[in-house]
Every structure is written in C-alpha cells, then in structure tokens.
C-alpha positions in Angstrom: 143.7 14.0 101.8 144.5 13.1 97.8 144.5 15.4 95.6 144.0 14.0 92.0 143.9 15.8 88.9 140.8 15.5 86.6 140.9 17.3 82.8 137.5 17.9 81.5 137.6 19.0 77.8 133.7 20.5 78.2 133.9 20.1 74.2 130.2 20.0 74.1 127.9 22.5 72.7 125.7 25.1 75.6 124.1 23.2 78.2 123.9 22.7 81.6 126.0 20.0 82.9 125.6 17.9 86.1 128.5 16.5 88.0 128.7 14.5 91.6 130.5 12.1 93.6 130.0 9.0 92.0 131.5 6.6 95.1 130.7 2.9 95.0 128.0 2.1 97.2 127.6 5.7 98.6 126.5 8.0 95.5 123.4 8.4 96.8 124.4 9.3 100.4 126.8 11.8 99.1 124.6 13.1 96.6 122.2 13.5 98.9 124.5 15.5 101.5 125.6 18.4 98.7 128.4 16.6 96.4 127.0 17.4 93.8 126.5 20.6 91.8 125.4 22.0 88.4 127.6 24.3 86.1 127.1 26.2 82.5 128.4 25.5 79.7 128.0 28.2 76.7 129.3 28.6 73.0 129.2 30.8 69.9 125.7 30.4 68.9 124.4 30.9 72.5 126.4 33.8 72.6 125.1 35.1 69.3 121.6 34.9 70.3 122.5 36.5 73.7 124.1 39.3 72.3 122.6 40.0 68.6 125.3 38.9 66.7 126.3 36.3 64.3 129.2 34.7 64.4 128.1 31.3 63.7 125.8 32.1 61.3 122.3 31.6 63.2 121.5 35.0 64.2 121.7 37.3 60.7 118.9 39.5 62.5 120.9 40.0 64.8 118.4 40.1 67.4 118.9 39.8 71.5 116.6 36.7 71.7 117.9 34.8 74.5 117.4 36.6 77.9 120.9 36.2 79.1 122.8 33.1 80.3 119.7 32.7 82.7 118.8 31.5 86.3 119.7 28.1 88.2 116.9 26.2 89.4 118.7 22.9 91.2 115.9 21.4 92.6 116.6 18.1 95.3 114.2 17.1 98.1 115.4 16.5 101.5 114.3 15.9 105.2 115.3 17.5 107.8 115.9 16.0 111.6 114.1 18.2 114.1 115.3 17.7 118.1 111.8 17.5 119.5 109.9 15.2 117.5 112.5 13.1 115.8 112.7 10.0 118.9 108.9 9.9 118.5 109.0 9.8 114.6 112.8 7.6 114.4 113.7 6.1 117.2 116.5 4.4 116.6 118.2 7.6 114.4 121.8 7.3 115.5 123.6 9.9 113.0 124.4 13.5 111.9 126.6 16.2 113.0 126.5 15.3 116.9 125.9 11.3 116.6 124.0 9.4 118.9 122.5 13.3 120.1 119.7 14.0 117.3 120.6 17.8 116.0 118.2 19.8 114.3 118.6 21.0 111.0 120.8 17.6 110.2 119.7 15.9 107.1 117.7 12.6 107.9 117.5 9.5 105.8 115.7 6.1 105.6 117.6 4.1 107.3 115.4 0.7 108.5 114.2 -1.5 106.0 110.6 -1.9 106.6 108.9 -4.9 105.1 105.3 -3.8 103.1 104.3 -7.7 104.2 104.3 -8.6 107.3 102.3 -12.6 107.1 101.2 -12.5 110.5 98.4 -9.3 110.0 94.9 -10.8 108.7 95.2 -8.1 105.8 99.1 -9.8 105.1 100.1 -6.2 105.5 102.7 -3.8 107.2 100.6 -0.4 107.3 104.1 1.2 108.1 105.6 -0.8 105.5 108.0 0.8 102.3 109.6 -1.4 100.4 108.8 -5.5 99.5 110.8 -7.9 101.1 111.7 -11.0 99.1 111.0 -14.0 101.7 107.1 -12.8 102.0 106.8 -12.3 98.3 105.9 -14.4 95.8 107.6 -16.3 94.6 109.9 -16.3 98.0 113.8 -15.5 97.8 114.9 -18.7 99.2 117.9 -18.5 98.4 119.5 -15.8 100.5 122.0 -16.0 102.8 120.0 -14.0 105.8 116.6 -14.7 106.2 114.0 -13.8 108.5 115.3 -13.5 112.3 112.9 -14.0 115.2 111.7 -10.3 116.7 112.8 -9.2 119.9 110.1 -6.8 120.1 107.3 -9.6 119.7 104.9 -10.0 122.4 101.1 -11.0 121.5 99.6 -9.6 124.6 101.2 -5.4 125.0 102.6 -5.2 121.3 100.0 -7.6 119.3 101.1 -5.4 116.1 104.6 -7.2 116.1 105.3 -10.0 114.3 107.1 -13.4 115.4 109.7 -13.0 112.6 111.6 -10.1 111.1 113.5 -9.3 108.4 117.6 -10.0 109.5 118.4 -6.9 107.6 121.0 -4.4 109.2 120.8 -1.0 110.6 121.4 1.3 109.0 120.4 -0.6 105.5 119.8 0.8 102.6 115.6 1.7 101.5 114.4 0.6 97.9 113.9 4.5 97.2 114.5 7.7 99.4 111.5 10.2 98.7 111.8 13.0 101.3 109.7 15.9 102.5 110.8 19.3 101.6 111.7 20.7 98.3 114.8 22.5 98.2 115.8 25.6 95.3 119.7 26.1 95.0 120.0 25.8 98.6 116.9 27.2 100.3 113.5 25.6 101.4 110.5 27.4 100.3 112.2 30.1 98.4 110.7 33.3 96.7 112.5 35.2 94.1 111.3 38.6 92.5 111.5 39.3 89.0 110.5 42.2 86.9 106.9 41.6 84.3 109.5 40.3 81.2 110.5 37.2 80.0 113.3 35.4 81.9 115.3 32.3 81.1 115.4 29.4 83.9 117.9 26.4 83.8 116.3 23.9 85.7 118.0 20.7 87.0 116.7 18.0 88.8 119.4 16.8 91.3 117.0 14.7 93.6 118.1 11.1 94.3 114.8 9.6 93.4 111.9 11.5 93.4 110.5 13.2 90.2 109.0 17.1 89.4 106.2 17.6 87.0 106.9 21.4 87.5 103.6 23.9 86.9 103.2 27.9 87.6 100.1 28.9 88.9 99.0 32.4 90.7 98.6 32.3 94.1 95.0 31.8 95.7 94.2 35.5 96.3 91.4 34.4 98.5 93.5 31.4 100.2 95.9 31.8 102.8 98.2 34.8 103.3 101.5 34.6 105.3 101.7 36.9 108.0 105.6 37.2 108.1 105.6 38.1 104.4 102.3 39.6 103.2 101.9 37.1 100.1 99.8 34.5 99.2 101.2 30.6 99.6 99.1 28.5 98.4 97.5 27.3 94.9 94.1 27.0 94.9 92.6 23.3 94.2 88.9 22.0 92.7 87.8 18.9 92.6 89.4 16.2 90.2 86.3 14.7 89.0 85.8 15.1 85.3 89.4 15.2 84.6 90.2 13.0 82.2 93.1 10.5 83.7 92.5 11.7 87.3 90.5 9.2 89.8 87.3 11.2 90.5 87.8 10.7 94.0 91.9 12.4 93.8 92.1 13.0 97.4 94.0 16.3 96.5 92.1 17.6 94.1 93.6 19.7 91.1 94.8 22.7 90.6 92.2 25.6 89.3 92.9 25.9 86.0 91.7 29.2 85.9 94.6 30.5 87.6 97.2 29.2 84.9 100.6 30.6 85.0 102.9 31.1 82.3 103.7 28.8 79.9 107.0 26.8 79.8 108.8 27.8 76.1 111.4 24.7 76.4 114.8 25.2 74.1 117.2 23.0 75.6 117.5 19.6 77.9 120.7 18.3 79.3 122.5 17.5 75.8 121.7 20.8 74.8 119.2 23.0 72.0 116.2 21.3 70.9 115.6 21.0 67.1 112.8 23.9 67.9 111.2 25.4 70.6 108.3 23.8 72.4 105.5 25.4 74.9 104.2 23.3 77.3 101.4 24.4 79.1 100.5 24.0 83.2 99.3 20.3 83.3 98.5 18.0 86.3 99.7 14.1 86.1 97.5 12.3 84.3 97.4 9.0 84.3 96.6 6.0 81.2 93.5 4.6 82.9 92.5 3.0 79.6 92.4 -1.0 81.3 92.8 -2.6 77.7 95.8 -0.8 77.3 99.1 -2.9 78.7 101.2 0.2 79.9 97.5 1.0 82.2 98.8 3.0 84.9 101.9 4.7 82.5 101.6 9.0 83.4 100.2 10.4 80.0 99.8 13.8 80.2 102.2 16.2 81.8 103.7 19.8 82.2 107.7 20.1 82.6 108.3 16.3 83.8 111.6 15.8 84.6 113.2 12.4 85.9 116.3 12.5 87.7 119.2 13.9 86.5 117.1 15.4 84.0 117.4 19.3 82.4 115.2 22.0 81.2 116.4 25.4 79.8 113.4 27.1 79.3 112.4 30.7 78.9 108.9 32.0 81.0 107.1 35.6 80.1 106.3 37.0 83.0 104.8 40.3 81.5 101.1 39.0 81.7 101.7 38.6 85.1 102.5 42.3 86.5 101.3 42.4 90.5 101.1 38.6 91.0 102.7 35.6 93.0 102.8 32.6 91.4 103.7 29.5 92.8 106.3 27.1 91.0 103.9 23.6 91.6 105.1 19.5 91.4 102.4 16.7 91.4 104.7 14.2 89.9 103.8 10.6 91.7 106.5 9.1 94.0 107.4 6.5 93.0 106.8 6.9 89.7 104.2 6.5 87.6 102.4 4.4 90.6 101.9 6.8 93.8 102.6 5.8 97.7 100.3 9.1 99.3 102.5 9.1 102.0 104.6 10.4 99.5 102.7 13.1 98.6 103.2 15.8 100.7 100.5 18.9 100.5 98.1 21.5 102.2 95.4 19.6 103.5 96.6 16.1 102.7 94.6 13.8 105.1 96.4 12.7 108.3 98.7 9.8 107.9 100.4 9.0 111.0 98.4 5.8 111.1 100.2 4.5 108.4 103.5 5.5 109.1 102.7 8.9 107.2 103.0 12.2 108.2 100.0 14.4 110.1 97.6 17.2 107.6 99.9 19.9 106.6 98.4 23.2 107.5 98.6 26.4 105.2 101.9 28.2 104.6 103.9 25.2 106.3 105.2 21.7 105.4 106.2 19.2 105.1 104.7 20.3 101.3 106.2 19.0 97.9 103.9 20.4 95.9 104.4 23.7 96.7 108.7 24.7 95.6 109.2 28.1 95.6 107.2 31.3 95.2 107.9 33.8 92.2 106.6 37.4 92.7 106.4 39.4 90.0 106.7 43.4 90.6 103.7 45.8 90.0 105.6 48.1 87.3 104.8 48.2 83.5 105.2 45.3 81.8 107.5 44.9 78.9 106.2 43.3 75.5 105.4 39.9 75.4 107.6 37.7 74.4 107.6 36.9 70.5 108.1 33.5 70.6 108.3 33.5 66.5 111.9 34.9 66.3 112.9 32.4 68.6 111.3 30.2 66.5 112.7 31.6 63.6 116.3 31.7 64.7 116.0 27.7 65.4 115.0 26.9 62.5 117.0 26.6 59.2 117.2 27.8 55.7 118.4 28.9 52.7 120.2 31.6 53.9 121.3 30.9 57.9 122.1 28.2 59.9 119.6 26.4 62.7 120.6 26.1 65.9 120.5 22.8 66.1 122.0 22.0 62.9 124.6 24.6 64.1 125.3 22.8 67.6 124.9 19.3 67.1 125.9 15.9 65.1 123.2 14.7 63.0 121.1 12.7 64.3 120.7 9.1 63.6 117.5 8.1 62.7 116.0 10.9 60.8 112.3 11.8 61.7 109.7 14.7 60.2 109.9 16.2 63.1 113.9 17.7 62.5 112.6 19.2 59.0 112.7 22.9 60.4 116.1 22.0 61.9 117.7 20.9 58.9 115.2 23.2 56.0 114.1 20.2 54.4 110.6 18.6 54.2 111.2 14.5 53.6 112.0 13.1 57.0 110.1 9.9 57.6 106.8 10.7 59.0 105.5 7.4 58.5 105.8 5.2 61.8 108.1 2.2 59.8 110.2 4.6 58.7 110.5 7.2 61.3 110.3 4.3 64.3 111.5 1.3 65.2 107.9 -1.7 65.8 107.9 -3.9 68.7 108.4 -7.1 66.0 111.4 -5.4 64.2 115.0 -7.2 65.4 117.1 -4.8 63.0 116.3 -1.9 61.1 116.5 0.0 57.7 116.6 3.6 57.5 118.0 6.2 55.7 120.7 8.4 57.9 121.4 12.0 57.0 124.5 13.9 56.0 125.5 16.5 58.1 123.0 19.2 56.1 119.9 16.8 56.5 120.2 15.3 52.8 119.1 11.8 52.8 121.6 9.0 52.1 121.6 5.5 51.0 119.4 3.1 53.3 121.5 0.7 55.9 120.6 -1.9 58.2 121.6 -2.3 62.0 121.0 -5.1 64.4 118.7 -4.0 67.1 120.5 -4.9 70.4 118.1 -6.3 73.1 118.7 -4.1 76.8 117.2 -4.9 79.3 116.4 -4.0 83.0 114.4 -5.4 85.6 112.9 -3.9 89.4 110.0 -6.6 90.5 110.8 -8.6 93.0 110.9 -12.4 92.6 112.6 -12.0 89.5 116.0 -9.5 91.3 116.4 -8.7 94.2 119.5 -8.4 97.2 120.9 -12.0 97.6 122.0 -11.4 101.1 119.0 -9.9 102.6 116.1 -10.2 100.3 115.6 -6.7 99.7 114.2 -5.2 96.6 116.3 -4.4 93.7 116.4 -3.6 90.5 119.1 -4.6 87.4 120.1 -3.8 83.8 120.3 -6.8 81.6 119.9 -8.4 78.0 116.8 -9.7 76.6 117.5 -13.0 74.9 117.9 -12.4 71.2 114.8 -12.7 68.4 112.6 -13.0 71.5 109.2 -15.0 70.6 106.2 -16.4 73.0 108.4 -19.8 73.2 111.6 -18.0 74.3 111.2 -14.8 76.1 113.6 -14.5 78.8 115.9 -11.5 80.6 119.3 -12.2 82.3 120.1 -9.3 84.3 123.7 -8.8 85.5 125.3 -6.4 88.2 127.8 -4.1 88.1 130.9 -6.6 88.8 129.9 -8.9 85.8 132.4 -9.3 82.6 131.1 -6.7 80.1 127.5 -6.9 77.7 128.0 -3.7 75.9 130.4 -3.2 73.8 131.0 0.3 71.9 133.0 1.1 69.0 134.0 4.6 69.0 133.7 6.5 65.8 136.0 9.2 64.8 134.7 12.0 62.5 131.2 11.5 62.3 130.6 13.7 59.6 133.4 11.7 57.5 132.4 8.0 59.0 129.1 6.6 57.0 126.6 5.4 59.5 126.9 1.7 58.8 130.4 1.5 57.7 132.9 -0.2 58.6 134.7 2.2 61.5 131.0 3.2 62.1 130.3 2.2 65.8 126.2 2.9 65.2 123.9 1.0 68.1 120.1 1.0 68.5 119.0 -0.1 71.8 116.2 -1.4 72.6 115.5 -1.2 76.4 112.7 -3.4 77.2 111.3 -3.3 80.7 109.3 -5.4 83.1 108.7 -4.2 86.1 106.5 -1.4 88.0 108.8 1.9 88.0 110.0 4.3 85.4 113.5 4.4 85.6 115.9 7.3 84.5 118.5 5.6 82.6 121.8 7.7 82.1 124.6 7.7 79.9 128.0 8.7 80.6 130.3 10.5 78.2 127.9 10.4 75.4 123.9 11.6 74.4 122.0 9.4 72.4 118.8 10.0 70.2 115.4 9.2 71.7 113.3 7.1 68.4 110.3 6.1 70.3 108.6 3.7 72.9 106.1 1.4 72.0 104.1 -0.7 74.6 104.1 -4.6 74.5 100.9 -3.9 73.2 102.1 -2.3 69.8 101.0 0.8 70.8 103.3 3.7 69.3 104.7 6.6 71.8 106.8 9.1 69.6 109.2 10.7 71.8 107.4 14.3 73.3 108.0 17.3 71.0 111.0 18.5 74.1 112.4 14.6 73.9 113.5 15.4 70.4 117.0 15.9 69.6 120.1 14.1 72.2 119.6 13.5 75.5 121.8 11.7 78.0 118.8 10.7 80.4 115.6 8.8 79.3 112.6 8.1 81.2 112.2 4.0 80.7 108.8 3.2 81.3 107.1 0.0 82.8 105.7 -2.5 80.2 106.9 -0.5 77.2 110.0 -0.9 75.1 112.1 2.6 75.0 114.4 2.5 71.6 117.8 4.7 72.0 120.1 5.3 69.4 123.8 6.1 70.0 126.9 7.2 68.2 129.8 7.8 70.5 132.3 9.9 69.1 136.5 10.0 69.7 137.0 13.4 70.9 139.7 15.3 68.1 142.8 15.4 69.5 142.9 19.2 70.3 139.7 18.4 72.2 141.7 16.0 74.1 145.4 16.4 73.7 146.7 13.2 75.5 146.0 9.7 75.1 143.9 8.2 77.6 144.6 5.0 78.8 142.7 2.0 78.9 141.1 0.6 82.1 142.3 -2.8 82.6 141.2 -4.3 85.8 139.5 -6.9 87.5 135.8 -7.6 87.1 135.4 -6.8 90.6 138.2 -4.6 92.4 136.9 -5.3 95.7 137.4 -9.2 95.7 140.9 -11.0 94.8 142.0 -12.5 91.4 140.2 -15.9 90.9 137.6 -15.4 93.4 134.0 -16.8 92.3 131.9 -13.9 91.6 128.2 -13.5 93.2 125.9 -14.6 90.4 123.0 -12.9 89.9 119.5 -13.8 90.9 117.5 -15.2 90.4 119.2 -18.5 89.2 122.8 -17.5 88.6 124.8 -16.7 85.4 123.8 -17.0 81.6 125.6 -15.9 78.3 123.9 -13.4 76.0 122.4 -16.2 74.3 120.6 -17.2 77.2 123.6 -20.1 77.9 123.7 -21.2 81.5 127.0 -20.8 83.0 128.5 -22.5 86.1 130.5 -19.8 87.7 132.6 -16.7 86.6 135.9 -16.1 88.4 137.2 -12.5 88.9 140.0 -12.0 86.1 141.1 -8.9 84.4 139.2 -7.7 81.8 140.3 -4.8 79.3 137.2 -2.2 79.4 138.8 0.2 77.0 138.0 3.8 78.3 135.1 2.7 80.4 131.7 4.2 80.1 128.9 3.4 82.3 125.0 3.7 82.2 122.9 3.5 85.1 119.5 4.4 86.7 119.6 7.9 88.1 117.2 6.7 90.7 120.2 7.0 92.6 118.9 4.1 95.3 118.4 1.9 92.2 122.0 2.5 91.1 123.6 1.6 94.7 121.0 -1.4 94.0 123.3 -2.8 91.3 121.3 -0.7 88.3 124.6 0.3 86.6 126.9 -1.4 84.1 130.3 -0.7 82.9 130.6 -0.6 78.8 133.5 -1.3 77.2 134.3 1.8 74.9 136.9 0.9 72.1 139.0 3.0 70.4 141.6 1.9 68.1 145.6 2.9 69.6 147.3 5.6 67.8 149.0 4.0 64.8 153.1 3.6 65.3 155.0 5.6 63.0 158.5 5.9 60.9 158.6 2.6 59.9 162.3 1.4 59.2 163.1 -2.1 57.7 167.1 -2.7 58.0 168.2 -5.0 55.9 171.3 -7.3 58.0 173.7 -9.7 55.9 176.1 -12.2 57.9 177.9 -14.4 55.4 174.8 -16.2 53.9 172.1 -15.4 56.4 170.0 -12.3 55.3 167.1 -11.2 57.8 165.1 -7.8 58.1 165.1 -6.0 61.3 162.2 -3.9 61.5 162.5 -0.5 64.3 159.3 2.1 64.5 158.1 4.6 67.1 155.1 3.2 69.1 153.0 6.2 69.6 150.3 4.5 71.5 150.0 3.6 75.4 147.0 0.8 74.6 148.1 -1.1 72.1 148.1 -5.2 72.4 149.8 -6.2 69.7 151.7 -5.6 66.7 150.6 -6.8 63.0 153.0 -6.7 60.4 152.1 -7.3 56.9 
C-alpha cells in the first residue's frame, strides 16, 4: 500500500466538513461501502458562544448560547443482502465478503440495468423497469456502439413476459440512481438515542449517494404500535392527505397527524457555515407545485429540513416541551427527486409491490422503512426552560456595539440582499427583485457590492456566465450502452427563441470554466481588475434536481427563477455560502462565486499546478469520445471535428459536480481551471558587461515560483 501525504489548512470558519474517496469511476461504490466520514471544524466565535465569552467580539453577554459542539447525525441509506431471500429477490448477485456465496449482512447494490421500456409489452412497459434505456426512447440513441442483443431467456410460450431483444449492457453495470431501503444514523439502522427535556444541538449530514431527507420530528403514535423488545412506540401516526394543499388527495401514504408535531428545527448553520440569522422551520410534509400553468409544475414547494446530498444542517431542537415522549426523526422526501418512483418509498403499510419489482407491505416496527430514521426518547424528569431563541437571535445579529456572527465569520457576500441587514446592522440591502436578483432576460448584471462592514459601494457590472446541465435522455446519455446519463454544460451565449441550445461536455473535455483567484478580498474591489467575481447561471432541462457541489470554495445562492419568470428567493436557511445547491428542473438557479488564494500562513508552500492530459486514461494524441448527442462544439455553439488528448495546464484544479453520486460516475463533473498568478521573482540584478566595444546587460534574479511560464521583462 501507498501512503501519500495530504495537508489540509481547515482555514475555514466552524462547520461541519465532509470528506470521501473521490476515485474515478468508483466514488459512489466506495462511498457507499464507508469511505467517507464527517468531521468538526470550530473557531473563536463558536467557542465564545459555547463558553460565554468574547473573544471575537460577538458574545459581550457573555451568555452560554450554543449547547455545546453538538451531536453527529450522518445519515446514508443502504440495503442489506439477507441469505434466505436474496436468490429469490437477485438472482444473479455475485459479490460481497464471501463472493459467489450470498452473506447476510453484506451491503447489496443495483447491479443490472433494467430497461423502464420494454416495446414488446402492449402497455410499451417494463413493470420491473428503473432506469430509461436510450434505443426504446425517443428519440432513439442510434448511435451507440452496443445496442440491443437478442435474449436468451425469451421464449413466448413458458416466459411470455420476456422480450426478443435486450439491452447488451454488462453485469455488473452501473443503475441511473441507487435509492436503497434502510436508513442508517452514524452507523446503526433504526437507532434511538435518549436525551434529557433541554435543548440540544444536532449536526446533521447527509452522506447518501442519491437519495434525499426532508427530515420532521413527530411524537410517537401512543395508540399505534408498541415494540415488544423495547416498550416504546415506533411508529408516526398518519391521516388522510386529502385537503392538503400540494398533496394528491388520493397520497397512498397519507400524512403525518399534524397534531402530534415535534419540535421545531432552529437552523444556524449549513455546510459553509453560520447563517446570516437563525431560522425555525417547522415539521412539514413534501408538497408539491401542482399549479399546471406554472412551468416548474411538479417542482417540491414546501418543505421541513430538506437536505440534498452532501448537504448540512447545524441546528439546535428544544426538547423541554417534550418531557415523557418518543418522537420519531421522519423523511418523506421523493426518490428521485422532486418526481417519486413508490417503489422507492419505503413505509408502514405501503401497499405490496412485489408485482412491480417492489418490495412486499412493511408491517409495524420493521422495514424495509425510510420514513421512519431513528427514534429520540426524551426522559420523564423536569424540564429545563425553553429555549430563548431571542439571544440566539440577538447574538447573530449586528450592531453598534458587537459584532454578528456572520459578519464575524464570513467574507462579504457578493450580491447584497435585505435579507443580510441584521447581519451587517444596516437597513438598505436591495429588497427590490432587480436589485436584490438576477431576471431570467438579464445576460449581465449591475449591483452594488458591500465592503466588508455592509456599507454599499459603487455599482459594477458582470457578465452572467451561461452553465448548464442536462439528465433527459435523447439529448445525453452513455454512448456505449445507451444508458441514461446526465452532463454539465454551457448554454449558448444571449440565448433567444431563434438560438437556444446546450452543449454538454464530460469530464475528459479541455476546460469551460475558468476561475481567477482573488487574493485579499477585503482589499480586491469586486469588479476590478485582480477581482476574479463570477455569476452563474445554471440553467436546467431535464426531470431531476440535482445537488451541484463545489470544491475548494462556497458560493452565494441569489435566486432561481423558472423559465416562466417566476421568482424563487433562496429559502430563509439558503442564505449566506453554501458549497451544495439544489438545481431544480425547468428553473434557472443563479450562483455567485469569489474564490479566494488562501494567505500564505494558511498555506505555507506553493502548490503546484496540474498540468496533464485531458484524459489520463487514454495516450497523447488520441481522439477523445465526443459527447452526445452530436459530438463537440465551442462555447459559442461552433461545431468542432475532433479534439485530441494533449496537455492542458488546469492551474490548481477545482471541480464541481452533482452529488447524486451515480450522476457524477455518469460524467456530471467538470474540472475548472483555478488561476493564480506565480509568486513574483525577486532581487533583481542588472550587470552591466563591456568587451572592447560591445556593451550588453546580463540580467540574474531569484525565481521564487514553481508555476511560472514565462518571463516578461520590461
């Protein structure tokens, strides 16, 4: 084994930080198995409002208002192999500790690509089918290198439920998304944790490879089912959906009693750290945007704690109302998301699904269940206060005489907005939507940035550059299989009704982003000339939300806005940096970024650039596999013939991606080309050399850079 040393300057403010393997064309498997793992960071502020003191100026009070560093919640989803049903349910499952010998307990995974068509049924249908398959789509892939194959297992008269033809995919080949069957908390299935009736602080991470949590406390059914191995209550009691507004009346599941509310959520922090303030987000089912004459129809619009992929929460719950009780920690996010598969949707009483390839009714206190995650009892002893959510309020905010926490922890942000007034103790951020937002017509924008203490400045104008990224199939999708896919791209420039085209590209294409790194962003005027500014605008077509990540750096959420015009400001706990953003279908999601170059006693070596070939799998010169669905274009929307694989210079090397880690491994990533400016040589001598009448200048300095390309002199 290779043992390689990795320096992480964790020069960010508190948060909870996320870190796995990252392998190509495995992340999701070794994700999926346990490389992956969540740690704290923490700093003076945090500290100070910890521990009632004040050294950074936010906490002059100083009151204990944070209830300690708090309590881990990683929260993936997994399915487990179990000896005697597994042949019945999987067949052809060939792996785990003891291969070719199914072991229970081994973690299963998707493994067969199973077509949703299948053109031989009268209803053009595959009732066991997952994912869409590009040759029985429209319009067909016929352009890939391995179409369909004829089926061994055909025979019209004992298996009429065959088809002729089947897909020439591999086994084992990868699934379009992995959504498995049993929650798991830091470890364990189905936990329960005890806690006293006070207010406790929960860091919450979603590590799952693809599914999402919309994450609700309820109590416990008293009159429901009651385990008999543990005495308590498991289950949350459900009434019927109709009448809920964004539900289908006929919600198979119902939803839950809303008379049996749990806490609320009191949200400070995501994964880039503080929030400008706090937010309380109530216990809220997925609702859904059922409005037809709306474009983003079908969009979730109301939620509880919804978090994506990859996505944090560091929120604080009062348990004291709650002395006695069980509550149950409750998901009802949609899988996929926003559009729901209900073989997805695991849950007491779900009807019987085995006809479709689902699984059977799951019966109280068991699973397969992902609604239910863990259980939370809270001892019957006397109750501390409630929690006074106004001096954690108070301590966030800013004024004349303390710091906020935010202000206090973070860069300004870029596009200023009313709703960071209490942050920075001023009251004229934009709250108008052309000031405080970027319109679906708008190709640049003018704003007014803020100085470090919120104090408006003189108005700029940036470029808008057009993202985007792509999932239906027809329009991406796996050239040598047809399978479904999904790619980041560029939207052709000033797009209108006559020209409005996306060219997607995959991971080993020559570079589209390109980031200027800014040093000293309190010193560097956004728009300036060593300013390396950037709004994105993300523009989407296709049928998922996606959780698009950035490496390295957080960005600033300004809004989404549906092809429609509709406006969506970001939600109150979006507010503030972020490195992962939910990307909607149908809407355009509008990032700003700054990426800073750390201070060298942040990072006390130079790091190198990464200069290597476009793909490192295939040799110099090779012709590169051009995208689909007809092949390479320029950012301008320029055909191109072919693109060989040659070295490119990609600076330090970020990369974005989808954190729906099966859309990643589906090409769903991009390498950016971060540029920082070499360290500038030093001790300049010029000598000046005289032989007879010949007179030339010899010119010696000290290089003090390891990426420089050239020299200038002037």
């Amino acid at each position: 084994m290779v043992y390689r040393p990795c320096t992480t300057p964790n020069a960010q403010s508190a948060r909870l930080m996320f870190y796995h393997d990252h392998s190509f064309g495995i992340t999701r498997l070794n994700v999926y198995v346990g490389e992956a793992a969540a740690y704290l960071l923490t700093d003076r502020v945090e500290q100070d409002l910890i521990n009632g003191t004040n050294k950074s100026g936010v906490n002059p009070g100083l009151k204990k208002i944070l209830p300690e560093l708090g309590i881990p919640l990683v929260i993936p989803d997994k399915t487990f192999v179990d000896t005697n049903t597994i042949l019945g349910t999987d067949p052809t499952w060939a792996w785990g500790t003891t291969p070719g010998t199914p072991n229970t307990g081994d973690l299963w995974y998707p493994h067969v690509y199973s077509p949703a068509q299948n053109p031989w049924d009268p209803s053009g249908a595959n009732p066991f089918g997952r994912w869409m398959y590009g040759p029985w789509f429209w319009p067909p892939t016929t352009n890939i290198e391995h179409g369909p194959v004829p089926n061994p297992y055909y025979d019209p008269v004992n298996a009429p439920e065959q088809p002729p033809m089947m897909p020439a995919t591999p086994n084992p080949s990868m699934p379009g998304e992995a959504f498995m069957d049993t929650p798991v908390v830091n470890g364990t299935a189905y936990p329960y944790l005890e806690v006293e009736p006070k207010a406790y602080r929960f860091r919450i991470l979603n590590a799952a490879d693809d599914r999402f949590f919309n994450l609700q406390m309820y109590v416990a059914d008293p009159s429901g089912y009651v385990s008999p191995d543990t005495g308590y209550a498991t289950e949350v009691k459900m009434v019927p959906a109709c009448g809920t507004p964004g539900i289908p009346a006929d919600w198979p599941s119902g939803v839950p009693d809303p008379a049996l509310k749990g806490p609320d959520w009191i949200q400070i922090g995501t994964e880039s750290g503080f929030l400008p303030a706090p937010v309380v987000i109530p216990s809220q089912p997925i609702t859904w945007n059922l409005n037809a004459t709306n474009f983003n129809f079908g969009n979730v619009d109301q939620h509880s704690l919804l978090l994506g992929t990859a996505e944090r929460a560091d929120v604080i719950v009062d348990f004291s109302q709650y002395a006695g009780k069980t509550l149950i920690l409750y998901n009802d996010a949609p899988a996929a998301f926003p559009a729901s598969d209900p073989r997805y949707d695991y849950y007491t009483g779900n009807p019987d699904l085995t006809a479709e390839g689902g699984a059977p009714s799951t019966q109280p206190g068991y699973g397969p269940n992902t609604r239910t995650i863990m259980q939370i009892r809270v001892a019957a002893s006397a109750p501390a206060p409630a929690y006074d959510i106004t001096v954690l309020e108070a301590a966030f905010s800013k004024t004349d005489t303390k710091r906020g926490v935010f202000e206090a922890t973070h860069d300004p942000i870029i596009i200023p907005q009313a709703a960071y007034n209490s942050a920075y103790n001023v009251t004229n951020l934009p709250a108008n939507a052309s000031s405080a937002y970027v319109q679906l017509q708008e190709f640049s924008k003018t704003f007014s940035p803020i100085d470090a203490s919120g104090v408006l400045q003189p108005p700029v104008t940036l470029q808008i550059e057009p993202k985007a990224l792509q999932d239906e199939m027809g329009e991406v999708y796996d050239t040598g299989y047809g399978r479904m896919s999904g790619m980041l791209g560029l939207e052709f420039p000033v797009t209108s009704s006559n020209f409005n085209q996306f060219v997607v590209y995959g991971y080993a294409s020559p570079p589209v982003e390109i980031i200027k790194g800014t040093a000293n962003l309190n010193a560097t005027p956004i728009g300036s000339l060593d300013d390396g500014t950037q709004i994105w605008k993300i523009t989407h077509n296709g049928v998922d939300t996606h959780t698009i990540h950035t490496h390295l750096f957080s960005a600033q959420l300004i809004n989404r806005v549906a092809w429609d015009g509709a406006m969506l400001p970001p939600d109150p706990n979006e507010l503030g940096w972020k490195e992962t953003f939910r990307v909607n279908p149908l809407e355009h999601t509008i990032i700003a970024l700054r990426p800073n170059i750390p201070a060298p006693e942040q990072v006390p070596f130079e790091v190198p650039n990464s200069v290597r070939l476009i793909d490192p799998t295939m040799p110099e010169g090779a012709v590169l596999t051009p995208p689909p669905p007809v092949g390479w274009f320029d950012p301008l929307g320029n055909p191109i013939n072919q693109v060989t694989n040659h070295y490119v210079n990609f600076g330090w090397e970020y990369v974005y991606h989808c954190h729906i880690l099966a859309h990643e491994e589906m090409d769903m990533m991009h390498a950016m080309a971060y540029v920082v400016p070499p360290k500038a040589p030093s001790s300049l001598v010029a000598n000046l050399i005289i032989f007879f009448f010949e007179r030339r200048v010899v010119l010696t300095w000290t290089n003090n850079s390891i990426n420089e390309t050239s020299f200038t002199v002037q």
